[in-house]
N, C-alpha and C positions, 0 to 999 in steps of 0.2 A: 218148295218152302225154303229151302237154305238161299236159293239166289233174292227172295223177297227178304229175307234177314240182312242178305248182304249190301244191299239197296240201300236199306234200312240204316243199317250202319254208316254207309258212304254220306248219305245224306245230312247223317247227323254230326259228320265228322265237318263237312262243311257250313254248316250253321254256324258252329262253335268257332272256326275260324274267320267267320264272320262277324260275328259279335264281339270277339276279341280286338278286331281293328278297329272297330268305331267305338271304340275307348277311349278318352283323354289320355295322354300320356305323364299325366304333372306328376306322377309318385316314380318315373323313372331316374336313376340316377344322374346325375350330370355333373359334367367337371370342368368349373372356370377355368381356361386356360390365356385370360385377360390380362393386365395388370395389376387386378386386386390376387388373382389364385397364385400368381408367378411367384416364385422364388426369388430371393435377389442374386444376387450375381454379386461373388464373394470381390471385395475391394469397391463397388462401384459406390460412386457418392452421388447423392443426388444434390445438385447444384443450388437448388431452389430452398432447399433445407440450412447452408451454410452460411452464418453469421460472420461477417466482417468486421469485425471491433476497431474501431478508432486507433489511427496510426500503424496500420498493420504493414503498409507498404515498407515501416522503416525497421519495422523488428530486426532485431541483430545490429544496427549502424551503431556506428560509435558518436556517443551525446545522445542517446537514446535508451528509455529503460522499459522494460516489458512488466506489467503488474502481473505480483503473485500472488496468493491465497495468504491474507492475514496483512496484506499492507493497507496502510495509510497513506494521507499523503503527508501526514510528520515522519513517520516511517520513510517515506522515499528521498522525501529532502535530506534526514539523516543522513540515512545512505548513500546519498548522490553528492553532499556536503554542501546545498540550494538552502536559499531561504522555501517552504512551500507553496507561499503567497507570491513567488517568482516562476515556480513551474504553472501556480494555476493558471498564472496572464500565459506565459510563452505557450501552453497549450488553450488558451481561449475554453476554459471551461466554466461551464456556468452555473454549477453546480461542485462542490470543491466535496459533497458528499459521497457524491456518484463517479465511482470508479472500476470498472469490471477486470478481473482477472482474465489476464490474457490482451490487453489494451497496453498501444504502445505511446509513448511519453516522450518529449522531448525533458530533457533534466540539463540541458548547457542552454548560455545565450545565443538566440538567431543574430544574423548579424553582427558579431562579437558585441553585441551588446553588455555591461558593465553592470551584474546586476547588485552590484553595492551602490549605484551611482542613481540608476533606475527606478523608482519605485513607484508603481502606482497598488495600491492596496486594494483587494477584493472587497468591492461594493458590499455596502450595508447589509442588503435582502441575498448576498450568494455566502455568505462567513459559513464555516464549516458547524455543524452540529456538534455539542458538547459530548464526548462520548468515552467513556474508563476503559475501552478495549477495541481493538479493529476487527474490519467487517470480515467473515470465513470468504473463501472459493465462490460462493454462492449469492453471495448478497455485497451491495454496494459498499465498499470501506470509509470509513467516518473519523477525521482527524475531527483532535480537538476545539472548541470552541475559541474564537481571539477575543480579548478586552475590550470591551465595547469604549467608543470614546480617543482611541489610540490612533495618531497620526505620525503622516513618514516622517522621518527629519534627516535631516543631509549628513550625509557616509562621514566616518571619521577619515581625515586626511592623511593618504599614506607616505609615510616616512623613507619605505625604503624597500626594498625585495619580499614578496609576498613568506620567505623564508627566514628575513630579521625579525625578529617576535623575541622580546626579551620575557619569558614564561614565568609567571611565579606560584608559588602553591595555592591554592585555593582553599583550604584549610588550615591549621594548625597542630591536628592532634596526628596520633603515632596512621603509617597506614598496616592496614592488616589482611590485606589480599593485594597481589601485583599484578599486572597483566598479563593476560594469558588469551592467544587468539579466538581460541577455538571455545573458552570458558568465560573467562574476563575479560571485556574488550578494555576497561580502564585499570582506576586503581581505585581500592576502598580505603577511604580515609574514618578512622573511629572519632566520636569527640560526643560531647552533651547537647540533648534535645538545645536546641535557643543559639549554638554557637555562630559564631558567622562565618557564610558561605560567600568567598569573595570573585570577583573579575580576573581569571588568570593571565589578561592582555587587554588591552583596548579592544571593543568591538560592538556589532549591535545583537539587541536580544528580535533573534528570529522567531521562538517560541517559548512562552512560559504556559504550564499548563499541565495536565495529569491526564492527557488521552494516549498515551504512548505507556503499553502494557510492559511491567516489568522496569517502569522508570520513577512510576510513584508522580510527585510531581517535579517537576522535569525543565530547566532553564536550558536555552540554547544559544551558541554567542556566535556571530558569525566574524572573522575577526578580519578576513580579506578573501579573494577568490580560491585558494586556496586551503586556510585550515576552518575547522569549527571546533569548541569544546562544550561539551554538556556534562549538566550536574544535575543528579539525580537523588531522590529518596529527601526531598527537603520539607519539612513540616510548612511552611512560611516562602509562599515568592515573593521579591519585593522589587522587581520589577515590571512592565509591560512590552508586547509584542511594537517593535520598531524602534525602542528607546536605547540612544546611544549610553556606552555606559565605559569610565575608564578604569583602567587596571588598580585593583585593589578595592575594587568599590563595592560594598557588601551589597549581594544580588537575592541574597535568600538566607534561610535558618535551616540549620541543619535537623535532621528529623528520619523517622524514620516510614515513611510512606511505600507502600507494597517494597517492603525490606521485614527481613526479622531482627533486627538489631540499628539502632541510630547509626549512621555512616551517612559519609558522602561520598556516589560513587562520581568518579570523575572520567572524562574523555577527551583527550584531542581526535580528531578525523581530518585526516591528510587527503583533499580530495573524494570526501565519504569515507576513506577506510580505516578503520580504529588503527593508530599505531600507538606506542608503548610512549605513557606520557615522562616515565623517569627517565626518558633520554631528552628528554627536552627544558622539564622543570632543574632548577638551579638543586645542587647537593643542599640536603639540611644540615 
């Protein structure tokens, strides 16, 4: 009796391992060890993921600018001390809206080209969109809108070293902030809504307009390759983008646009960098 148990048992023990194998296996675990399951591998970059931005070859050259988060391109001409309607030709852009951070620029002339001499102005259907603030890190930066109607007219004629500039006030009332690098890049001139805001040299208006945040609306003069002055916070422009204009010539009304107080702030820019305009304008 016990060896027909044992039988018994044997028997059953191989059934059971029979039927076990002819199971499907789909509920066993499994571990992709593919390209999707894979780890990545710390530093690796995948090639195919990596956006090129326009002008990337020149980043860092000199006559070259790299966009940052919060420019325009009135902002970069400031800066650069360019008309902006000269950077859009030197970089053949067709779009004056569309700009990415991290995109590099040319901001000098190819060719020593002359660009007070130069002008051809950004076609009708590409003029930049009217815009009170520039575009963040993330999204295309949008300079201001130009005059519609407005044509080039020919450079005023230079007298003499892009450094002879005979400077005169642009204002008339008391100033009451001086320049400071890192705070003031000009100087704030106080006076009454309506006064007049004048030409502090011969030159042409690069930009009149209020797309440039923290300038209100905003006249820009470009007076040779060299320097630019801008005047800021004016209720009234009263000129247009390319219009030659001479020293003394009222360009706008004084006002107080994104300011808390009527002023005019004023700027020279020595090759784009604010310098201290009381070293240049004549003692009161």
């Amino acid at each position: 009796m016990p060896g027909r148990m044992g039988l018994s048992c044997m028997l059953a023990a191989v059934l059971l391992v029979a039927g076990c194998a002819s199971r499907s296996p789909t509920n066993a675990p499994v571990e992709d060890r593919g390209t999707f399951g894979a780890r990545p591998v710390p530093g690796a970059v995948d090639a195919g993921s990596v956006k090129q931005l326009p002008g990337f070859e020149n980043a860092g050259k000199p006559g070259y600018y790299t966009v940052k988060p919060g420019d325009t391109m009135i902002r970069i001409g400031l800066e650069n001390g360019q008309n902006w309607r000269d950077i859009v030709r030197w970089n053949n852009l067709e779009n004056p809206n569309i700009i990415e951070v991290g995109q590099v620029l040319r901001v000098v002339p190819p060719n020593n080209e002359n660009p007070l001499v130069v002008t051809r102005p950004v076609s009708p259907g590409s003029a930049p969109a009217s815009s009170t603030a520039p575009a963040q890190a993330t999204s295309a930066a949008k300079p201001a809108s130009a005059p519609a109607g407005t044509s080039a007219s020919p450079a005023p004629a230079a007298t003499g070293g892009d450094e002879d500039i005979a400077w005169i006030w642009p204002a008339q009332g008391p100033m009451v902030a001086g320049f400071d690098e890192a705070k003031n890049k000009g100087l704030d001139i106080s006076g009454k809504a309506g006064d007049a805001v004048v030409a502090s040299a011969d030159g042409r208006v690069v930009y009149a307009g209020a797309g440039l945040r923290g300038y209100g609306n905003l006249v820009i003069l470009k007076h040779n390759n060299t320097f630019l002055t801008a005047y800021a916070h004016n209720q009234t422009l009263l000129v247009k983008e390319d219009q030659n204009v001479k020293k003394g010539q009222k360009i706008a009304e004084m006002g107080n646009s994104d300011a808390d107080r009527v002023k005019l702030h004023f700027e020279i820019r020595r090759q784009g960098k604010p310098v201290d305009p009381a070293k240049y304008l004549p003692a009161k």
